[in-house]
C-alpha positions as a printed NumPy array, in Angstrom:
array([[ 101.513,  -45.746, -119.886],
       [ 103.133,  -43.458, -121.803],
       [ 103.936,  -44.572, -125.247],
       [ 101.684,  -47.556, -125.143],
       [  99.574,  -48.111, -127.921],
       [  96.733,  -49.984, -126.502],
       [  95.865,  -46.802, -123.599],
       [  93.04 ,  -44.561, -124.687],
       [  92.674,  -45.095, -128.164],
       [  91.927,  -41.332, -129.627],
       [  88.767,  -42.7  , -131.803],
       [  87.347,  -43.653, -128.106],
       [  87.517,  -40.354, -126.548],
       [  84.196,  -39.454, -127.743],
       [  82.592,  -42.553, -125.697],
       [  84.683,  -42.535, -123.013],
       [  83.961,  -38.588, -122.587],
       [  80.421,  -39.779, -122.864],
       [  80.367,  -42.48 , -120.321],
       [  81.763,  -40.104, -117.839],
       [  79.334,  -37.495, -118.258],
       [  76.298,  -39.937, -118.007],
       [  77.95 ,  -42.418, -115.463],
       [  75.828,  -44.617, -113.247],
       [  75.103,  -43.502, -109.442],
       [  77.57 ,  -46.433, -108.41 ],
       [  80.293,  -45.096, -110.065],
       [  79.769,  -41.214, -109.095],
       [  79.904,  -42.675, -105.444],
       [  82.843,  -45.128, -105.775],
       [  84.721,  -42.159, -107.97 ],
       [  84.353,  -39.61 , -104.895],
       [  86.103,  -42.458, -102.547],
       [  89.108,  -42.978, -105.501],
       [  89.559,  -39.829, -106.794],
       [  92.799,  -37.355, -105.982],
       [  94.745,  -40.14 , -104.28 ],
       [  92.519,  -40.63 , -101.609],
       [  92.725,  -44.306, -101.42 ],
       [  95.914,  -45.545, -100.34 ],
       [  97.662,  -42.596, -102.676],
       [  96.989,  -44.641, -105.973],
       [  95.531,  -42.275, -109.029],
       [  92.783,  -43.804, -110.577],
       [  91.305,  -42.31 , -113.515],
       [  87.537,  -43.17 , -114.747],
       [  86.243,  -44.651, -118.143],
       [  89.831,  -45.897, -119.288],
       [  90.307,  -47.407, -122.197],
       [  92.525,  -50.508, -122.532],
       [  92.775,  -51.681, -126.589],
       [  88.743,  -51.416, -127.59 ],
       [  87.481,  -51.798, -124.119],
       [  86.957,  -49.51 , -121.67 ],
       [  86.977,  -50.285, -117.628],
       [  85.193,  -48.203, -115.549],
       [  88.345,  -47.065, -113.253],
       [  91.899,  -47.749, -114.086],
       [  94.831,  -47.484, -111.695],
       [  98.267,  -47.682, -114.284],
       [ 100.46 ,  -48.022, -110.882],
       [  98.518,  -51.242, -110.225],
       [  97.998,  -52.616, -113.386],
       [  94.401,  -52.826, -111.432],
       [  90.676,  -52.247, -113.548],
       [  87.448,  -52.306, -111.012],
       [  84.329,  -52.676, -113.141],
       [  80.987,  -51.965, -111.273],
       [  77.725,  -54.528, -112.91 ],
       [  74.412,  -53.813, -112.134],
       [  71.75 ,  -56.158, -112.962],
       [  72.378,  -56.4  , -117.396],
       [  75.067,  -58.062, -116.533],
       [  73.638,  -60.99 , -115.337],
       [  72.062,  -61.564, -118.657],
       [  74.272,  -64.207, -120.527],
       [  75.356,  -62.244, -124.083],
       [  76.929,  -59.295, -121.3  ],
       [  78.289,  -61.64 , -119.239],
       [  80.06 ,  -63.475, -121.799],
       [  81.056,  -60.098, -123.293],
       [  82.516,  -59.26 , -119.575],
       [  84.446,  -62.724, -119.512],
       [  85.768,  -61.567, -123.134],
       [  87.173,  -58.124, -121.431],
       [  88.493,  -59.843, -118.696],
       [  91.063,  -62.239, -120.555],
       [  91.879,  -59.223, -123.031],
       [  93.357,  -57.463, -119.637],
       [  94.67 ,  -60.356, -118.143],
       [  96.968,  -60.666, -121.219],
       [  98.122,  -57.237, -121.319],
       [  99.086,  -57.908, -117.338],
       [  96.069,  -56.467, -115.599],
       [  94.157,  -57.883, -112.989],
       [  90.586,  -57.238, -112.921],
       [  87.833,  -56.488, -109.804],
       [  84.211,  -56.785, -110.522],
       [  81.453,  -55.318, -107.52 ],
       [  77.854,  -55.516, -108.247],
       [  76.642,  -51.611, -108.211],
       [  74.779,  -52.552, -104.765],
       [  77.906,  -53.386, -102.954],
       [  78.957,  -49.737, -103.35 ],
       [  75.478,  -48.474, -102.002],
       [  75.392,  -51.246,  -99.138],
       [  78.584,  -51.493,  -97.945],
       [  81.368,  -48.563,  -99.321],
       [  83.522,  -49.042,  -97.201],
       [  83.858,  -53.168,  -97.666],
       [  84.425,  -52.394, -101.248],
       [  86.892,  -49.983, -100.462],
       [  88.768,  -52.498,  -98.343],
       [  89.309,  -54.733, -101.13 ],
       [  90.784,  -52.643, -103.584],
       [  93.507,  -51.611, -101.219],
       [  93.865,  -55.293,  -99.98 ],
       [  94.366,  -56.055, -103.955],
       [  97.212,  -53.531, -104.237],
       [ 100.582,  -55.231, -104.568],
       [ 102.969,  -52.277, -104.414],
       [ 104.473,  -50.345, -101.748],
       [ 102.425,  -46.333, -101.729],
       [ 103.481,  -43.769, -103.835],
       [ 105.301,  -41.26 , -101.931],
       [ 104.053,  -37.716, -101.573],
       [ 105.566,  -34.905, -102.385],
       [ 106.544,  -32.698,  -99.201]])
């Protein structure tokens, strides 16, 4: 990440600054499972931005974005907007995982499963 243009833009800060401080529930509970290495030692950091989108998490050692969609995204104009962020990542080499905000409250741990099933790198070491 360093020296790549198209990681958090500095005319985004402001927005992605505010999107953390008025996050949904979803993410505030996903974020406490990700959060200081606890899953599978990957650093994730929240409200990324990528070019002019922003993903809700971001792990750089994964090339991995998980967006969380509650119910405005099933309304066409998002989705299509969502599709639009989607190939933008996958041509800057980053896969994308989308879970509706209700898999997080009904089933954590499922969700948690599949990120680290998605991870296609051997663990960072830690430090002794």
């Amino acid at each position: 990440m360093p020296n790549d243009p198209i990681h958090n833009l500095k005319y985004l800060k402001p927005y992605r600054k505010s999107l953390r401080n008025h996050g949904t529930s979803a993410e505030a509970t996903l974020w406490k499972s990700l959060q200081k290495r606890q899953l599978d030692r990957r650093k994730f950091r929240r409200q990324h931005s990528i070019g002019n989108f922003i993903v809700d998490f971001f792990c750089y050692e994964e090339k991995l974005a998980i967006e969380l969609d509650g119910s405005v995204h099933s309304d066409p104009l998002v989705a299509m907007n969502d599709e639009k962020k989607t190939e933008y990542l996958k041509s800057h080499g980053i896969r994308v995982i989308r879970f509706e905000n209700r898999a997080v409250f009904e089933n954590l741990d499922g969700v948690l499963e599949m990120i680290s099933a998605s991870f296609q790198t051997q663990p960072p070491l830690t430090p002794p």
